[in-house]
Each structure stands twice: as C-alpha cells, then as structure tokens.
N, C-alpha and C positions, 0 to 999 in steps of 0.2 A: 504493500500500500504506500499510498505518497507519503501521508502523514508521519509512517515508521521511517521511509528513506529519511527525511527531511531530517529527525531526531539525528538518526546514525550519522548524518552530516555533522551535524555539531559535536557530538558526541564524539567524533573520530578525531576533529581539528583539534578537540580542546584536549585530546587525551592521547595523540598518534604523533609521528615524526611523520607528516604530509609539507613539508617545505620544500622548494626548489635548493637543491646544495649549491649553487653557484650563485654568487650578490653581484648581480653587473654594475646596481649603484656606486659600488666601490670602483670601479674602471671609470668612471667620471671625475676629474679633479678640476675644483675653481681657484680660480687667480685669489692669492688674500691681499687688502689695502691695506699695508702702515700706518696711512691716513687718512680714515673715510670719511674724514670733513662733517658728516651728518650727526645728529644726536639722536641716540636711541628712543627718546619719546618720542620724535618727528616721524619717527618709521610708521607708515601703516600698511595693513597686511590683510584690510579688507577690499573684498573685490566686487565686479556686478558678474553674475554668472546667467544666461538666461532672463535676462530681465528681474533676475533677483541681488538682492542686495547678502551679502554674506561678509561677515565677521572675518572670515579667514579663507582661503582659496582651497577649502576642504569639505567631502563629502563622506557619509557614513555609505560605506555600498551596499548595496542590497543583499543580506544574509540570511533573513531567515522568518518562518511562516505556516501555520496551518497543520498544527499538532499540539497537543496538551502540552503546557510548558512555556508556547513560543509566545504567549501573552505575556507575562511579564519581563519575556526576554525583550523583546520590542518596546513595551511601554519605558524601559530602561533607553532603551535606545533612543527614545523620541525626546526622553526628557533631557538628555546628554544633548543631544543635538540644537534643543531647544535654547537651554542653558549656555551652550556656548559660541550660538550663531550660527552654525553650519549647517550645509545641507543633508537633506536624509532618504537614502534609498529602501525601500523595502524589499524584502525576500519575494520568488517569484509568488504570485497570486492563483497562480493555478489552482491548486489544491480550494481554495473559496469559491474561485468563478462555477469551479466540477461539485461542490459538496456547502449548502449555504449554512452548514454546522459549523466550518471550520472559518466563519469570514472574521468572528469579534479579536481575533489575536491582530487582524488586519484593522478595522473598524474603529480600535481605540486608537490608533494614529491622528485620527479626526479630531482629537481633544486637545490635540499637542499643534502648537507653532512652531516650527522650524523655518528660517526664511525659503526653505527648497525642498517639493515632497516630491521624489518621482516612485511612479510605482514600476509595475514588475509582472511581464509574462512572457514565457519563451518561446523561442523565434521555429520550434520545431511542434509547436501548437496550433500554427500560424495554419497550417494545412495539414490532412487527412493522416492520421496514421493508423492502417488498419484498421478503415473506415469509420473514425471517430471523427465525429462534425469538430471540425478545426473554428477554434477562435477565429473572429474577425472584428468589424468595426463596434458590435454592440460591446462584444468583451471587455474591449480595450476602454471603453469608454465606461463600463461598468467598471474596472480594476481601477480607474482613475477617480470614481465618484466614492467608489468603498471607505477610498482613505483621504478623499478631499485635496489631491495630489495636483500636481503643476505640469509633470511630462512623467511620458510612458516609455520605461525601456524596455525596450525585447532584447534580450541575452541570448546570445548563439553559443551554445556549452553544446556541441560536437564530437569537442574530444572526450569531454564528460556520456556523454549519452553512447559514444563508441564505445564505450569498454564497459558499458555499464548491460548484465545481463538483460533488464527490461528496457535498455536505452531505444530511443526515436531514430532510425537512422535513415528517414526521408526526409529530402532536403531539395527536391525539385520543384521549383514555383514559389520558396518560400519571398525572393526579393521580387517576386511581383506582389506577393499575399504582405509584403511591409510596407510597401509604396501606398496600396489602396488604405492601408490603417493611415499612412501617414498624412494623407491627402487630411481626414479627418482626425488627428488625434495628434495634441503635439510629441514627437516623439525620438527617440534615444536609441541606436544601435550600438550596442553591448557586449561587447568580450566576455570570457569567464574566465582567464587565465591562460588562453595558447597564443593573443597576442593578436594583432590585427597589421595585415601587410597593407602597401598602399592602393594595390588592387582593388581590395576590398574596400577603402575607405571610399574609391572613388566609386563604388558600385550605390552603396549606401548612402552618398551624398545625393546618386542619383535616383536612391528610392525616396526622396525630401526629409531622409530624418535631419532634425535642428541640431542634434550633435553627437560625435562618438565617442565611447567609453572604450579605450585600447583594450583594455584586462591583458596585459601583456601578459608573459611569462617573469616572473620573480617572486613569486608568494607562493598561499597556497596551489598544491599540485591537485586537482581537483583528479586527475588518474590514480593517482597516489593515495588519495579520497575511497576512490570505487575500492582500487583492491584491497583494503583493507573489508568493505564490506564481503567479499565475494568469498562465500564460504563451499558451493559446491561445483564450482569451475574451475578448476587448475589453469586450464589453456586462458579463459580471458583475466585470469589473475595477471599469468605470466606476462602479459600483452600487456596489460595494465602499469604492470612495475617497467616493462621498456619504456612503455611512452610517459615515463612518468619527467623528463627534461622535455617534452617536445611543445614548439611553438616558439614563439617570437618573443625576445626579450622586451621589458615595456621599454627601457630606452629608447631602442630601435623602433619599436614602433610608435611613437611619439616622435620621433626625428623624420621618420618615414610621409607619417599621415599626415603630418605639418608639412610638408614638402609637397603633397599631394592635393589637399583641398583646404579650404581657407573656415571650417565648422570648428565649432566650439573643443574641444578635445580635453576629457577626463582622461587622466592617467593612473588608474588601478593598477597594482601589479606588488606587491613586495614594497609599499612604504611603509617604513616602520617608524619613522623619526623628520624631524625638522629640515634637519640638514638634505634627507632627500627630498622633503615638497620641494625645496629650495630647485637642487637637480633636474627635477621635473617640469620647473616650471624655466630654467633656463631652458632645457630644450625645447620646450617648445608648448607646454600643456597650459590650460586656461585654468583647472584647478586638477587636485589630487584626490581619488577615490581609496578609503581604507574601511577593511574588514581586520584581515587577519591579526591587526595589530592590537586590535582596539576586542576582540572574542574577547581573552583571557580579565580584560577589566571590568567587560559588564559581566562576566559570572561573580567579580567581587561586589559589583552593587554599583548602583549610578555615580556615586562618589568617587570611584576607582575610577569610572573612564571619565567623569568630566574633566581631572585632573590631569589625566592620560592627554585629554586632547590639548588642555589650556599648556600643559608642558613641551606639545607640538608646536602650537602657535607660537609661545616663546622661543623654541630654539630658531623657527623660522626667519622670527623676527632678529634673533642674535647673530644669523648667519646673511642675512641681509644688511646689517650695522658692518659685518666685516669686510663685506664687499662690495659697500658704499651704496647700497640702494636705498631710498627712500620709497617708494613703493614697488608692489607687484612687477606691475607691467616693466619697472627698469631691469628686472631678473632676465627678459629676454632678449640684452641686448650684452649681456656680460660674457666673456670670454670662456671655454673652457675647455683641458684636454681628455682627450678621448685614448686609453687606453688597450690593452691586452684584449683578449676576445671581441669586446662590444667593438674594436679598431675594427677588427676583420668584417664584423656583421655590417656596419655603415660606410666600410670602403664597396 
C-alpha cells in the first residue's frame, strides 16, 4: 500500500546509510575578500521567489504524506517554515487525491502561512498505468486547493519507480499530459534526486512549467531508499545498490539548466549547510531546496529545525560578508573554481 511505502521512506532515511558517498559541493571553491568593505547587518538574504517574498532563498522540499504519523510530521514542518520565512513543499499528494481518508495530514497545511506553499503529485500519475484513470487538470487543481498552495510540482522519480518492485514505468505522453496541466495550473517540474540534464530542462520549459527543481544527485539516494525496502527480490535489490551513484550531480545540473533556459531554478540535491546555499546560488540557482538535512530535526521537534534552518541563514549570510556580497542576486556574479570530478562533468 502507499501509505506503508510512504512510512518505510522515512523510516529508512532516518535510520539507513541512503546518502550519495561522493560531496561534489566540496569540488567548488570561492575566492575569500580580506576586505569586504560591507557590514554584516547591511547583508540581506531575503529574496522574491515566484512572486513571493521569502526571508531566505530557501525551501522545505517536499517529503512526506498520507499515512498515520505524517500529520504531525508536516504540521512541524509548516510551523518551521512559517517561523522562519521560507518556502514549503509538501510530500506527493497522491495517496489523498486516490483515498479522501488520508487528505487531513495534507489539509492542516491550510492553517499555517509560509510565504510559499507548492504542492505535490507525480509526473508518472500524469497518464495511465495499467489502466488507472491518470490524474489531470481536476487533480492538480484539487492537490492545490487541499493545502491552499501557490504552484504544483510534479516530480519525475524514474529512477525511484525503476527499481522499485511496484514502481510506474510508463512514461510515454507524460510531457504532453504536463503541458495541458500547465496550460491550467501554475506549475513546477521536479527532480527526485538523479538530476536534470539541459535537454530536459528545455523540454519542460516547453511544457510552460514556471520553474525547475534540479533534484540533482548529492543527497538522499532514493535507489538506495528502495533497496533497503526490497525484501523478496535479490535481482532488483542488486540493480538497486548499482544505481545507487546514478544521475547528475546538482552542481552540474544547475550550471547546465542555467545555461539552457532562463526559468526560475531550485537546486535540491545534498545541501546541508550555509556555505553550500551560498555555492548554489553562485552557480546559478534562484533558491535552494532541503529535505534530507533538515528529517533528523523535525523528528526532534519544531524547535530543532527552526534552529537548524535560522543556523543556515546565518552561515549564508556569514559566507556572503566574506565574499563581499550585500545581497543574493550579487552571489551570481562572484568568481569560482571548479574542481576534481564536477571539472570533468562541466568540461
């Protein structure tokens, strides 16, 4: 059932070694100022994302939904978010739109302000799988009204649904099945983690979503994910632990899709800290997407992650004082060397 998958998701991240071994954030080094001329109050590090206003150039990504538990896991997250200005993704919706039992873990979001609510259904719902009536424009428009939300992202988790014994693995028609959503629904094309080449971004641009979330490769390995669930398949386990590096570094693909189409661009992937929003948004991202950082503090309580995030903001802002920025927008014009591995992937 969805609802069990959904658990063993969390359950697996908060309790499994599912990380990518390799940090390409580290293969990015910035130029430091002796004298940055600027004073650390004058920095600010809020931005407009979407015709929203936001405290920090930071979003909560959408993690999770639609099983006993995922209510006050969510209400934690809405109230963090609320608390410290940023935006806030939710878990896909699916499991609500298929089952109207499961929608109040989604519904309570409705109570909470966050300057940025996008919601959440995936891009392999979009059309038929084994002849299940595929979401369309009512869906999306229903997953938006559920949590009073601002744009809708459909998440392309592929590599996830490859390796996963009940995973979707049709995927013909689905960017014409985005374009008619997007005609009518503001809307978000979404990585899960293998990263988004420029191809793609140009494809997506061309289905009118208002902007892309890389989900590169640097975080959680969402294959890495499955096979820990898969307890009576040896061969799609084994498949699962190979592909557990595969996809596109978010670096790269933030350098990539910047270079490609001129949309808004979230960069999900492996941030853990200040100093990489910093990295991310010199290459090129408009703001940063974080889950996996931020799980481990809301199982301590909304207290742990508002704290988590306002100690994000600040390093941001510390690592901006260093290298003389006074706002955001001056991060994408600062210098920086490119590295070991991520050299080879951007040569």
């Amino acid at each position: 059932m969805i609802e069990s998958r959904k658990k063993d998701h969390i359950d697996i991240c908060l309790n499994e070694d599912v990380e990518i071994k390799k940090n390409y954030w580290d293969e990015i080094k910035l130029y430091h100022q002796s004298a940055p001329e600027i004073n650390i109050d004058d920095i600010s590090i809020r931005t407009n994302f979407l015709g929203r206003r936001l405290e920090a150039p930071i979003m909560i990504a959408g993690i999770t939904g639609g099983y006993e538990g995922a209510k006050g896991f969510n209400k934690r997250l809405a109230e963090t978010a609320e608390k410290t200005g940023i935006g806030l993704g939710v878990g896909s919706q699916r499991p609500a739109l298929e089952d109207e039992r499961l929608r109040d873990s989604y519904e309570l979001l409705a109570e909470f302000s966050p300057p940025l609510v996008v919601g959440n259904i995936g891009a392999p719902q979009l059309i038929s799988q084994d002849g299940e009536k595929p979401f369309g424009v009512s869906e999306a428009k229903e997953a938006l009204k559920m949590i009073d939300g601002d744009h809708l992202a459909v998440h392309f988790n592929y590599l996830q649904e490859a390796v996963q014994p009940e995973g979707d693995l049709k995927s013909k028609g689905v960017l014409n099945a985005l374009k008619n959503i997007s005609k009518k629904v503001p809307t978000i094309a979404k990585e899960t983690g293998a990263g988004m080449s420029p191809e793609m971004a140009m494809k997506f641009r061309d289905s009118r979503v208002e902007a892309i979330d890389v989900g590169g490769m640097g975080g959680t390995s969402f294959s890495a994910v499955e096979a820990h669930r898969i307890e009576d398949d040896d061969n799609i386990k084994y498949i699962a632990e190979d592909l557990r590096e595969w996809g596109i570094p978010t670096p790269v693909s933030i350098v990539k899709c910047r270079g490609s189409v001129s949309l808004p661009l979230i960069a999900t992937g492996g941030i853990r800290n200040g100093l990489q929003i910093a990295k991310a948004l010199v290459l090129g991202a408009d703001i940063v997407g974080i889950a996996g950082g931020i799980l481990p503090e809301i199982g301590k309580g909304e207290k742990a992650a508002v704290e988590y995030i306002e100690r994000l903001k600040y390093e941001l802002k510390l690592t901006m004082f260093l290298l003389g920025c006074e706002d955001v927008k001056d991060l994408f014009d600062i210098n920086r060397v490119i590295t070991g591995e991520l050299k080879s992937w951007l040569s």
